[in-house]
SELUM-829272 format. One record per residue (C-alpha): residue number from 1; x negated, z negated, y. Coordinates in steps of 0.05 Angstrom, whole numbers, plus 5000, padded with zeros to 4 digits. Each point is the difference from the previous one (the first is absolute). Layout:
<pt seq="NUM" xx="X" zz="Z" yy="Y"/>
...
This chain:
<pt seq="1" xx="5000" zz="5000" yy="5000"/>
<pt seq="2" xx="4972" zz="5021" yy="5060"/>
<pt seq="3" xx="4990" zz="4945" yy="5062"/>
<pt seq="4" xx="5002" zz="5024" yy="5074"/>
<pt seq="5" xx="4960" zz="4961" yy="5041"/>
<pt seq="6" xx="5006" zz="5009" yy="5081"/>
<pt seq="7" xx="4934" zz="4961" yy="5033"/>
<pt seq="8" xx="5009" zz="4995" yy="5069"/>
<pt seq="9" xx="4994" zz="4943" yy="5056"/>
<pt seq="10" xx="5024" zz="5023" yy="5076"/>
<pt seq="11" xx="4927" zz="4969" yy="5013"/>
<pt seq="12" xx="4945" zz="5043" yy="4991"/>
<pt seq="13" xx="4932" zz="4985" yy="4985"/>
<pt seq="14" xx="5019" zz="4955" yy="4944"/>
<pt seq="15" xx="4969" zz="5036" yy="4942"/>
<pt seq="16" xx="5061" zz="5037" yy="4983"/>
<pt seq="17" xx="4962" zz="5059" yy="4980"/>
<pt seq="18" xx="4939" zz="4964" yy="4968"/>
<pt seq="19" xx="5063" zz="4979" yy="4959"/>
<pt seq="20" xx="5031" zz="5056" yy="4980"/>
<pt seq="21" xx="4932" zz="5031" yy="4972"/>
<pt seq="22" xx="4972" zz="4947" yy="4973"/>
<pt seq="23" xx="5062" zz="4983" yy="4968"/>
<pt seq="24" xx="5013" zz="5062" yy="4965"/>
<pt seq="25" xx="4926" zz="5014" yy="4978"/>
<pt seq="26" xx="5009" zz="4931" yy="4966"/>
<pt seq="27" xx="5067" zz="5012" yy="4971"/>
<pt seq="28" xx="4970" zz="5069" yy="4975"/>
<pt seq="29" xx="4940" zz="4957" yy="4969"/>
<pt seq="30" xx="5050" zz="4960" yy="4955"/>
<pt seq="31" xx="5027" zz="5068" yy="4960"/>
<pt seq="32" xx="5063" zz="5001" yy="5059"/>
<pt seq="33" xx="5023" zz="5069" yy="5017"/>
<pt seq="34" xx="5000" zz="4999" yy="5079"/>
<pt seq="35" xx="5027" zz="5038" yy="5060"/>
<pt seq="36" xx="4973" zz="4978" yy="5068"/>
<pt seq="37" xx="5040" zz="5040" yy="5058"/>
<pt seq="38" xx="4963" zz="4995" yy="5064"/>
<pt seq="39" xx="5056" zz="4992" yy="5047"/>
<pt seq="40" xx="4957" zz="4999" yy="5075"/>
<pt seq="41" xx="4985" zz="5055" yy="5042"/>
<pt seq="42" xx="4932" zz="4961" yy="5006"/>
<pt seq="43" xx="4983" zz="5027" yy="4925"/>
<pt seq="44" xx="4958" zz="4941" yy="4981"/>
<pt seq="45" xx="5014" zz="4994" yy="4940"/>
<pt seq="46" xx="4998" zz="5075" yy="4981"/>
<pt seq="47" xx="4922" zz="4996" yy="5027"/>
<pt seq="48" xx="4995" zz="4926" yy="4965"/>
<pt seq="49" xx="5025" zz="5030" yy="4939"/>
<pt seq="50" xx="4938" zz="5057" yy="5004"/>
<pt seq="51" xx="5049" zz="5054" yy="5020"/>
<pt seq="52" xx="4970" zz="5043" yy="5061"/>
<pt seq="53" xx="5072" zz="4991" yy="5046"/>
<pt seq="54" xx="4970" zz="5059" yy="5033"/>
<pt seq="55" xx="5003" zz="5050" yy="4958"/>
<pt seq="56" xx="5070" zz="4986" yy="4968"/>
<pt seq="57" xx="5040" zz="5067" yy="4988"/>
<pt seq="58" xx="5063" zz="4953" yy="4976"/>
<pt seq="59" xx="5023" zz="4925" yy="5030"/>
<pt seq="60" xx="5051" zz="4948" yy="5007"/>
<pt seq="61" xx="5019" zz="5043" yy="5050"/>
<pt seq="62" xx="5019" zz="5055" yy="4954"/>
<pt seq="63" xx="5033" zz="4941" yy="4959"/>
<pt seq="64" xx="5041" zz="4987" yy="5053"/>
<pt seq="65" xx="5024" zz="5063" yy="5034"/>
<pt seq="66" xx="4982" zz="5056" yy="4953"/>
<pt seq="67" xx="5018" zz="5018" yy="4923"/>
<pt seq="68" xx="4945" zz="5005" yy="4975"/>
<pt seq="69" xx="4992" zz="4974" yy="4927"/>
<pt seq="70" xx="4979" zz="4925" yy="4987"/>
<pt seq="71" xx="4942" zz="5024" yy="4958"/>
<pt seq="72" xx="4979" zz="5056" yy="5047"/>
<pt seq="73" xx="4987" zz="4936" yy="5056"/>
<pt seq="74" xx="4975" zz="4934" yy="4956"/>
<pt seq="75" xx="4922" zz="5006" yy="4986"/>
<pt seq="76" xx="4960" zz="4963" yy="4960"/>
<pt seq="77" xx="4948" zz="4953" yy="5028"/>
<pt seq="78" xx="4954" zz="5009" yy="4945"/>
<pt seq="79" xx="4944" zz="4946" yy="5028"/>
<pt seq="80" xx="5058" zz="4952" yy="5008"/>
<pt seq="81" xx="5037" zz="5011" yy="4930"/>
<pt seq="82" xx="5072" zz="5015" yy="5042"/>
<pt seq="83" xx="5043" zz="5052" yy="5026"/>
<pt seq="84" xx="5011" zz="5008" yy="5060"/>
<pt seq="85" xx="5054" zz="5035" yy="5055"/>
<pt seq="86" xx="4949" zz="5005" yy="5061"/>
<pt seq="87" xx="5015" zz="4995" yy="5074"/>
<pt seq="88" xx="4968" zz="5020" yy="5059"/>
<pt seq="89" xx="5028" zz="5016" yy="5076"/>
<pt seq="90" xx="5053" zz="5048" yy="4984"/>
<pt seq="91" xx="5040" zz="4933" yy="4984"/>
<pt seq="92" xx="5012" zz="4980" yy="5075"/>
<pt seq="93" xx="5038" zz="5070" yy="5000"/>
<pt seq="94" xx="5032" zz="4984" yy="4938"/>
<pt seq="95" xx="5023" zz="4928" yy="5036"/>
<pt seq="96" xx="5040" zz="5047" yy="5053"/>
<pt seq="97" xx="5030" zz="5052" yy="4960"/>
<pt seq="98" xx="5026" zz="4948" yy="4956"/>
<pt seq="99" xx="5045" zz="4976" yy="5047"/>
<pt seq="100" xx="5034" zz="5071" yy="5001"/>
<pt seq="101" xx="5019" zz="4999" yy="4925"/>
<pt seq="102" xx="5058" zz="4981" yy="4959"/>
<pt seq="103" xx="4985" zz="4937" yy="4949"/>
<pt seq="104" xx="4940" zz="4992" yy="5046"/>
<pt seq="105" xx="4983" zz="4931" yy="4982"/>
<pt seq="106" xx="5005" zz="5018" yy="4923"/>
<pt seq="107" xx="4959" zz="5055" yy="4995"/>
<pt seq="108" xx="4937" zz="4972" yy="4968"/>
<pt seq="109" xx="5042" zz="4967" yy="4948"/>
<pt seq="110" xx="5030" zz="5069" yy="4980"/>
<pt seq="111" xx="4931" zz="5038" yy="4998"/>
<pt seq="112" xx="4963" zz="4935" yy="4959"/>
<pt seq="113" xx="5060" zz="5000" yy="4951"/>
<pt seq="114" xx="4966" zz="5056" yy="4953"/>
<pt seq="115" xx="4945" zz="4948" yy="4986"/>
<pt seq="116" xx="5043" zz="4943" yy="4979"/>
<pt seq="117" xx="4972" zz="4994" yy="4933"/>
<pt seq="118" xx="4937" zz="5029" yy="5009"/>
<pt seq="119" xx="4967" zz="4943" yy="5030"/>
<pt seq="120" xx="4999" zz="4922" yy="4991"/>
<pt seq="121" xx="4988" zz="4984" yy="5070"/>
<pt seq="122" xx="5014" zz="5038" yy="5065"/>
<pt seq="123" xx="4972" zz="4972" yy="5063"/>
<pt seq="124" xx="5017" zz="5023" yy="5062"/>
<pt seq="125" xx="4957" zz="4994" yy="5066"/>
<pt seq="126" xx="5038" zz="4994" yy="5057"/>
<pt seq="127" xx="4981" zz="5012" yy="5073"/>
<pt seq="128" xx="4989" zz="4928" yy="5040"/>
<pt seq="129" xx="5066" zz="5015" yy="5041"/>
<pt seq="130" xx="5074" zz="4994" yy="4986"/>
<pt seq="131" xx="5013" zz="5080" yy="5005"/>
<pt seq="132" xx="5036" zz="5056" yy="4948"/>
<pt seq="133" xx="4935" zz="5006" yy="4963"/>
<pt seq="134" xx="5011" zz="4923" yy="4984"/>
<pt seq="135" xx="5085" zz="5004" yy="4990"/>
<pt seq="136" xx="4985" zz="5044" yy="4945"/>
<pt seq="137" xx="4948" zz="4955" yy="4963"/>
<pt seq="138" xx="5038" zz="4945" yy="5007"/>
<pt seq="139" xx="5070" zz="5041" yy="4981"/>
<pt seq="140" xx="4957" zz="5029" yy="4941"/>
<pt seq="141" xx="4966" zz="4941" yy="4968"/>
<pt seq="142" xx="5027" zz="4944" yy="4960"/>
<pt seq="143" xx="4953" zz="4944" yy="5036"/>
<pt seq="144" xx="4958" zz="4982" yy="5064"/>
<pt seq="145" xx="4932" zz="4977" yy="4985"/>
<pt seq="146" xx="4978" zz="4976" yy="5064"/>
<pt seq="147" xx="4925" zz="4984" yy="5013"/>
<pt seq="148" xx="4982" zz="4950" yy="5058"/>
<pt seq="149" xx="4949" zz="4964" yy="5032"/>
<pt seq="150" xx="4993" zz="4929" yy="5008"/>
<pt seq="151" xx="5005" zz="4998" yy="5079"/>
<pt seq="152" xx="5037" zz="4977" yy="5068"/>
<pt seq="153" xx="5048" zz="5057" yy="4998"/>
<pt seq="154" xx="5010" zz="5011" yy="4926"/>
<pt seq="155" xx="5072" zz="4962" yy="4992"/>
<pt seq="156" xx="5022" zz="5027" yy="5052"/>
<pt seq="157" xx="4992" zz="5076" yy="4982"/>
<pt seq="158" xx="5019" zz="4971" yy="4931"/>
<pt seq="159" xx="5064" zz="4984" yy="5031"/>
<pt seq="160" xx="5020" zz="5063" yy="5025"/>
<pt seq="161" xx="4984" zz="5038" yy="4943"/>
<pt seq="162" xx="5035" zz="4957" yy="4953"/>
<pt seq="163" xx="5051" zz="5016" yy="5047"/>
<pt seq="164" xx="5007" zz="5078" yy="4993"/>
<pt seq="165" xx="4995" zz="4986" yy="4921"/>
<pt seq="166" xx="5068" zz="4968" yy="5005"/>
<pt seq="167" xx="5020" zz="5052" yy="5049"/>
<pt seq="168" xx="4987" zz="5054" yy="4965"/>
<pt seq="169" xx="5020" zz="4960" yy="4932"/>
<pt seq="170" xx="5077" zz="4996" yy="5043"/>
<pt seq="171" xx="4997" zz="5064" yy="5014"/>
<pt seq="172" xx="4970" zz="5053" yy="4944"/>
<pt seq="173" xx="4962" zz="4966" yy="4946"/>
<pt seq="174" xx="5040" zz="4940" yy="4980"/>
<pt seq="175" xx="4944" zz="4992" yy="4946"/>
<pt seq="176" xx="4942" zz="4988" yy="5037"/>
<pt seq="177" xx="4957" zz="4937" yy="4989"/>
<pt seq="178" xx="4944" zz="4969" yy="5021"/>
<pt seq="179" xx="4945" zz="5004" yy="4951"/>
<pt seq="180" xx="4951" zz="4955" yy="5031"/>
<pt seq="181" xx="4955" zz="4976" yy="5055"/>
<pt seq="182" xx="4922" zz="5021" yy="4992"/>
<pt seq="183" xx="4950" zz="4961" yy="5041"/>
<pt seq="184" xx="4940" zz="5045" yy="5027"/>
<pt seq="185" xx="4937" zz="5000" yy="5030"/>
<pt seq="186" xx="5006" zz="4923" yy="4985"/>
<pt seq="187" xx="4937" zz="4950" yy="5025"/>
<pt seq="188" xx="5009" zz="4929" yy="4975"/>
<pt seq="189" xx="4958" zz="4980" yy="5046"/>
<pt seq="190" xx="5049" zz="5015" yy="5062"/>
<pt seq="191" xx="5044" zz="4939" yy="5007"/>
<pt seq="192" xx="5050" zz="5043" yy="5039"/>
<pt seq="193" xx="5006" zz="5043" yy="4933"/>
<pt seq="194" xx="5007" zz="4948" yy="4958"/>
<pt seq="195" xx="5062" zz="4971" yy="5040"/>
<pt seq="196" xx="5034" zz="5062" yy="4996"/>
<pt seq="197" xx="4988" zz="5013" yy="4924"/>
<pt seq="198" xx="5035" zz="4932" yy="4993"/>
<pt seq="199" xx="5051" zz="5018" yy="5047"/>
<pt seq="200" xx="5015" zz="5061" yy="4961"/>
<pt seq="201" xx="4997" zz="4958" yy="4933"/>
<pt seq="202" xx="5046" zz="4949" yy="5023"/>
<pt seq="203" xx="5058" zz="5040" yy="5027"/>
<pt seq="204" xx="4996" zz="5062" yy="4945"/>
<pt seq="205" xx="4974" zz="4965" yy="4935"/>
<pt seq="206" xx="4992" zz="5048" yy="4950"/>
<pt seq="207" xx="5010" zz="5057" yy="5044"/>
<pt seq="208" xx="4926" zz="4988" yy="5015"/>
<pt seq="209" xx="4951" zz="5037" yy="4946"/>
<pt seq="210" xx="4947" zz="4951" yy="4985"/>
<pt seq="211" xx="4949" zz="5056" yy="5000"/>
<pt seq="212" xx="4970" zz="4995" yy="5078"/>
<pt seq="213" xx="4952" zz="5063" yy="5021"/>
<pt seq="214" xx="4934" zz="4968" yy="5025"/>
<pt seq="215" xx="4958" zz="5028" yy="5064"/>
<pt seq="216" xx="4955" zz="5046" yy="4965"/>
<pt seq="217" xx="4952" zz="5043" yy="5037"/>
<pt seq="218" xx="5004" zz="5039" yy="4932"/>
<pt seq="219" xx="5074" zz="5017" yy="5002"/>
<pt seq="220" xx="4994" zz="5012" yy="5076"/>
<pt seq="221" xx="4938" zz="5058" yy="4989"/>
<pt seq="222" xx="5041" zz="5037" yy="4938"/>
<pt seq="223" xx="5045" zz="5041" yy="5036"/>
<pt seq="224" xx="4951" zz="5025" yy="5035"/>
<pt seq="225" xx="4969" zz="5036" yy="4937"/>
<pt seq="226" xx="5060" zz="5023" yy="4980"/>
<pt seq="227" xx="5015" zz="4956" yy="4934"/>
<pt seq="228" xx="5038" zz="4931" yy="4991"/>
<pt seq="229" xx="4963" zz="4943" yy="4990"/>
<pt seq="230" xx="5001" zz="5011" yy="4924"/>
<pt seq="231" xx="4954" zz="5054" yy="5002"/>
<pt seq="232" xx="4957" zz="4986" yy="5066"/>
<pt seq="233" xx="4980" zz="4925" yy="4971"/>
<pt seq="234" xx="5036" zz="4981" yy="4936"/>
<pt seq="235" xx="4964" zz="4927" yy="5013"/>
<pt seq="236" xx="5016" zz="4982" yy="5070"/>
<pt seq="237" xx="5048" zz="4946" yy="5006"/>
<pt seq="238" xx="5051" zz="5053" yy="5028"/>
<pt seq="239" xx="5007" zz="5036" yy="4933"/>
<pt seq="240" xx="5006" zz="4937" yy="4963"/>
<pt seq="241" xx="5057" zz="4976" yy="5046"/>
<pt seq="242" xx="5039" zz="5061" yy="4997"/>
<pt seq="243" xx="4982" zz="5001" yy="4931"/>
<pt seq="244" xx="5037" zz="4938" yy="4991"/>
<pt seq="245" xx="5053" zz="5023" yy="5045"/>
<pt seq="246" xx="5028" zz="5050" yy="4950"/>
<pt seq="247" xx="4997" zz="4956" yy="4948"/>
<pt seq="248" xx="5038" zz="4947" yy="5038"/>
<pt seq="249" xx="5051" zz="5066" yy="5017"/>
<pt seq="250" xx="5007" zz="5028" yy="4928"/>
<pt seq="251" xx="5001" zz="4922" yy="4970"/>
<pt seq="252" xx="5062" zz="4986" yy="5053"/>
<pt seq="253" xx="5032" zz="5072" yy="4979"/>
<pt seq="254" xx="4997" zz="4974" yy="4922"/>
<pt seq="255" xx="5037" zz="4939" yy="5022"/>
<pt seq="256" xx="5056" zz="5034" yy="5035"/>
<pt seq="257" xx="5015" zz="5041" yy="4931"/>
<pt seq="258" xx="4966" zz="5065" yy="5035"/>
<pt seq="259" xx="4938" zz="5017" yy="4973"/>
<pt seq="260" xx="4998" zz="5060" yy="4949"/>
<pt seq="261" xx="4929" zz="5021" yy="5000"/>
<pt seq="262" xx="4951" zz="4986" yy="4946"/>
<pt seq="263" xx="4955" zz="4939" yy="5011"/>
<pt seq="264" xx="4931" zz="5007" yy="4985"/>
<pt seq="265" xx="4984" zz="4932" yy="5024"/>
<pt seq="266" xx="4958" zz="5029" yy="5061"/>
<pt seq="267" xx="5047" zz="4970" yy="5052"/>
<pt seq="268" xx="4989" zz="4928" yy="4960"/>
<pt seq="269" xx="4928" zz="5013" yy="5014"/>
<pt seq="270" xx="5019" zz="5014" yy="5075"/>
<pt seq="271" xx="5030" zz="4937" yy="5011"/>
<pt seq="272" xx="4947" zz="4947" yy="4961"/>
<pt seq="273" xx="4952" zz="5034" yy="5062"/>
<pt seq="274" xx="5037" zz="4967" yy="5051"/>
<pt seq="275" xx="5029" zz="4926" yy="5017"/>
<pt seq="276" xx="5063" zz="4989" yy="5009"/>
<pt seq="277" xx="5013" zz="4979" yy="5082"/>
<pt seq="278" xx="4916" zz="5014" yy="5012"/>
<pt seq="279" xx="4978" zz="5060" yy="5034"/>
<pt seq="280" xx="4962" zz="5034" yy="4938"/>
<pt seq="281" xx="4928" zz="4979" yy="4988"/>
């Protein structure tokens, strides 16, 4: 059964990105068939995922707008072990014309719906905005995964997105959940960061993954060659934590009745690398 994931935060710079690559390279490392759609004009994570955004013949844009075949657009990131439906700047056109057609808000939904089966996870990155690009994740997936940073103005952001879940929840996906709260670029040594992680334990419990994403120069220097953290430095305490991070995701899926992919006993592995409620060592 395949699981849509939207991961988005209003805020940017959060490590929403870092996220969604690192993620889905890890997922992809545990035997999990995996989609990552790059959802931001930006295209970082097309360029993250080794995919020149460039020289793209075929986008989300063409998703979106055009009718061209699924197949024809999703490429595979062979150095990251996903597919991938890459992005670029044609998107910030695609954000206007959308607003021009019928079923507007539901149009990602309808194009992904010819891979339902295909994949065990789908994860969608979504621009740091509240826009059309971001109304059709969050219409399209079954759950937000929200990454955040332990600082001032985190709850508050956290707020208003929580928010436009139940907005749009109300109003055209009456299935949408929250699938949990991911603390990045954590330092245990800012006292600020640790208020706010208990802050965000205290008032959303479980909600909160116990995997926390360290500050890592590592992580931070991978995108810039063009490969997630997996296969830039397979050592770093970055790829250990998101490591762990898929296992904590596929180990929660199990428990909801959801999983359906074989376990090799990888994503086990993944989470004896990091402790529980510790930024990974």
């Amino acid at each position: 059964m395949t699981r849509i994931l939207a991961i988005t935060n209003q805020k940017g710079g959060v490590g929403k990105t870092t996220t969604c690559v690192n993620l889905a390279a890890s997922l992809a490392a545990t035997q999990r068939r995996v989609l990552l759609v790059d959802l931001d004009p930006q295209g970082n994570a097309t360029m993250g995922s080794g995919v020149d955004k460039r020289e793209l013949q075929l986008s989300a844009y063409h998703l979106l707008l055009e009718d061209e075949p699924l197949e024809r657009i999703i490429v595979r990131a062979e150095a990251a072990g996903y597919d991938l439906i890459p992005a670029n700047g044609d998107l910030t056109a695609a954000e206007v014309k959308l607003i021009q057609q019928d079923g507007r808000e539901s149009r990602l939904g309808r194009r992904l719906r010819p891979a339902h089966g295909d994949y065990d996870y789908i994860l969608i990155d979504c621009p740091p905005s509240l826009n059309m690009l971001t109304l059709n994740a969050l219409t399209s997936a079954d759950a937000v995964f929200i990454p955040i940073q332990c600082e001032y103005y985190a709850l508050e952001g956290l707020s208003a997105l929580l928010e436009t879940v139940e907005q749009i929840r109300e109003a055209v996906n009456p299935t949408l959940e929250v699938e949990g709260l991911l603390r990045t670029m954590f330092d245990a040594r800012n006292n600020l960061a640790n208020e706010v992680s208990a802050q965000l334990l205290e008032h959303f419990g479980d909600k909160v993954y116990r995997t926390i994403i360290p500050r890592n120069v590592r992580l931070a220097e991978a995108p810039s060659f063009g490969a997630p953290i997996l296969k830039y430095d397979s050592n770093s305490r970055g790829a250990i934590a998101y490591l762990a991070l898929a296992a904590e995701l596929v180990r929660r899926q199990k428990t909801a009745g959801g999983e359906t992919a074989p376990d090799d006993g990888s994503a086990q592995r993944g989470a004896a690398a990091s402790t529980p409620d510790t930024p990974a060592a």
